[in-house]
C-alpha positions as CSV (number, residue, x, y, z in Angstrom):
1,X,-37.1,212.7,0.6
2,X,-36.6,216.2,-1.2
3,X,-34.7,216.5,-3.8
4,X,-33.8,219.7,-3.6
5,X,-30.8,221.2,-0.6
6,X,-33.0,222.9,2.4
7,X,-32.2,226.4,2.0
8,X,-31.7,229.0,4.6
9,X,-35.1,230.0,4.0
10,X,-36.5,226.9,4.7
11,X,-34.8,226.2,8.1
12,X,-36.6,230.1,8.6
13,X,-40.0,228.5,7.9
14,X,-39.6,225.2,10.1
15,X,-38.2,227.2,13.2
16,X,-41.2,229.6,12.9
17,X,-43.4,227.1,11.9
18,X,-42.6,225.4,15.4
19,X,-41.8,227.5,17.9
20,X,-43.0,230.7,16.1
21,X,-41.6,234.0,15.3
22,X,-38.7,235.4,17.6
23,X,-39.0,239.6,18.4
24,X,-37.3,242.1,16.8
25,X,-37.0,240.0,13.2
26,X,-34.0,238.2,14.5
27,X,-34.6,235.6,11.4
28,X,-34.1,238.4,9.2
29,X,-30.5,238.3,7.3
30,X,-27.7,236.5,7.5
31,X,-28.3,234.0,10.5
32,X,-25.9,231.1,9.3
33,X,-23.5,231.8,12.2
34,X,-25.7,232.6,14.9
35,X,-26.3,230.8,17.8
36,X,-29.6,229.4,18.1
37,X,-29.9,230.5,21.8
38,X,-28.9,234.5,20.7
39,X,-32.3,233.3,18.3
40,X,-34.4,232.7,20.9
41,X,-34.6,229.2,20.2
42,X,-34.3,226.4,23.1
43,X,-33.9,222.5,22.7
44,X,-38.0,222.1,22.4
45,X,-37.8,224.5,19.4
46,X,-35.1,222.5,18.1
47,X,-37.1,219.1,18.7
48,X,-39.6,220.0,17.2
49,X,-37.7,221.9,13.8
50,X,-35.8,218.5,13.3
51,X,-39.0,216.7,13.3
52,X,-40.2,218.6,10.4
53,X,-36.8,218.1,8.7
54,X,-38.0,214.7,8.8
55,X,-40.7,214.9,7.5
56,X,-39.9,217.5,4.8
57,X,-36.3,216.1,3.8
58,X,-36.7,212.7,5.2
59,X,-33.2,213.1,7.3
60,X,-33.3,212.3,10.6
61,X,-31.4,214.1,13.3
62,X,-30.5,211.9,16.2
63,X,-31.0,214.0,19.3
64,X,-27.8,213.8,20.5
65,X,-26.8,215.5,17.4
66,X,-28.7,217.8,17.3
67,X,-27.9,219.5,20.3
68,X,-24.2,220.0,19.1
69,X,-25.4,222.1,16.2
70,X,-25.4,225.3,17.3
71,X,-26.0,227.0,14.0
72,X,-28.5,227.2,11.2
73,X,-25.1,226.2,9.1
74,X,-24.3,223.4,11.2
75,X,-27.8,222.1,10.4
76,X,-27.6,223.2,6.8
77,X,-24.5,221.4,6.7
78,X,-25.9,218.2,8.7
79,X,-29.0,218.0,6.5
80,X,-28.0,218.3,3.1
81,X,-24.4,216.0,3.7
82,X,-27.1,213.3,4.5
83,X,-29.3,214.0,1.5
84,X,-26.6,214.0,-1.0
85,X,-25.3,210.6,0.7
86,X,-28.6,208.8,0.5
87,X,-28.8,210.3,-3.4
Protein backbone atom coordinates (compact mmCIF):
# COMPACT_ATOMS: atom_id res chain seq x y z
CA UNK A 1 0.00 0.00 0.00
CA UNK A 2 1.36 3.68 -0.66
CA UNK A 3 2.05 5.65 1.83
CA UNK A 4 1.64 8.63 0.33
CA UNK A 5 -2.30 10.34 -0.67
CA UNK A 6 -2.83 9.73 -4.75
CA UNK A 7 -2.64 13.01 -6.07
CA UNK A 8 -4.51 14.56 -8.91
CA UNK A 9 -1.67 13.86 -10.93
CA UNK A 10 -1.61 10.45 -10.37
CA UNK A 11 -5.29 9.60 -11.07
CA UNK A 12 -4.05 11.73 -14.62
CA UNK A 13 -1.40 8.97 -15.09
CA UNK A 14 -3.71 5.81 -14.35
CA UNK A 15 -6.62 7.08 -16.66
CA UNK A 16 -4.06 7.63 -19.41
CA UNK A 17 -2.18 4.86 -18.57
CA UNK A 18 -5.46 2.77 -19.28
CA UNK A 19 -7.55 4.12 -21.57
CA UNK A 20 -5.04 6.64 -23.08
CA UNK A 21 -5.02 10.21 -23.67
CA UNK A 22 -8.44 12.07 -24.33
CA UNK A 23 -8.27 15.05 -27.31
CA UNK A 24 -7.97 18.44 -26.92
CA UNK A 25 -5.83 18.07 -23.30
CA UNK A 26 -8.98 17.68 -21.50
CA UNK A 27 -6.71 16.20 -18.40
CA UNK A 28 -5.02 19.49 -18.43
CA UNK A 29 -6.09 21.82 -15.23
CA UNK A 30 -8.33 21.68 -12.81
CA UNK A 31 -10.42 18.36 -13.46
CA UNK A 32 -11.62 17.63 -9.79
CA UNK A 33 -15.20 18.43 -10.61
CA UNK A 34 -15.63 17.13 -13.96
CA UNK A 35 -17.52 14.47 -14.96
CA UNK A 36 -15.70 11.55 -16.14
CA UNK A 37 -18.01 11.17 -19.22
CA UNK A 38 -17.45 15.21 -20.24
CA UNK A 39 -13.55 13.39 -19.98
CA UNK A 40 -14.09 11.03 -22.38
CA UNK A 41 -13.91 8.24 -20.02
CA UNK A 42 -16.58 5.27 -20.05
CA UNK A 43 -16.99 2.44 -17.30
CA UNK A 44 -14.06 0.12 -19.13
CA UNK A 45 -11.72 3.11 -18.57
CA UNK A 46 -12.91 3.30 -15.16
CA UNK A 47 -12.38 -0.59 -14.63
CA UNK A 48 -9.47 -0.64 -15.69
CA UNK A 49 -8.06 2.82 -13.67
CA UNK A 50 -9.41 1.20 -10.33
CA UNK A 51 -7.48 -1.76 -11.06
CA UNK A 52 -4.34 0.07 -10.99
CA UNK A 53 -5.45 1.94 -7.87
CA UNK A 54 -5.14 -1.47 -6.60
CA UNK A 55 -2.31 -2.27 -7.43
CA UNK A 56 -0.61 1.15 -6.86
CA UNK A 57 -2.47 2.11 -3.40
CA UNK A 58 -3.63 -1.25 -2.52
CA UNK A 59 -7.52 0.13 -2.19
CA UNK A 60 -9.94 -1.64 -3.70
CA UNK A 61 -12.93 -0.14 -5.39
CA UNK A 62 -15.92 -2.36 -5.34
CA UNK A 63 -17.57 -1.96 -8.78
CA UNK A 64 -20.64 -0.84 -7.63
CA UNK A 65 -18.83 2.02 -6.14
CA UNK A 66 -17.19 2.89 -8.53
CA UNK A 67 -19.72 3.75 -10.86
CA UNK A 68 -21.28 6.35 -8.35
CA UNK A 69 -18.08 8.40 -8.48
CA UNK A 70 -18.42 10.61 -10.99
CA UNK A 71 -15.45 12.78 -10.31
CA UNK A 72 -11.71 12.56 -10.08
CA UNK A 73 -12.62 14.13 -6.39
CA UNK A 74 -15.00 11.55 -5.63
CA UNK A 75 -12.24 8.99 -6.31
CA UNK A 76 -9.62 11.24 -4.60
CA UNK A 77 -11.81 11.29 -1.79
CA UNK A 78 -12.73 7.40 -1.98
CA UNK A 79 -9.14 6.45 -2.20
CA UNK A 80 -7.24 8.23 0.21
CA UNK A 81 -10.43 7.99 3.15
CA UNK A 82 -9.53 4.23 2.75
CA UNK A 83 -5.79 4.64 2.95
CA UNK A 84 -5.74 6.77 5.99
CA UNK A 85 -8.31 4.15 7.56
CA UNK A 86 -6.15 1.05 6.97
CA UNK A 87 -3.02 3.47 8.35
Amino acid sequence: MATTPMTLDDLRRMLTEAAGEPEHGVLAGDIEDTEFEALGYDSLALLETAALITQEFGVRIADEDLFELRTPRAVLDLVNGAAAQAR
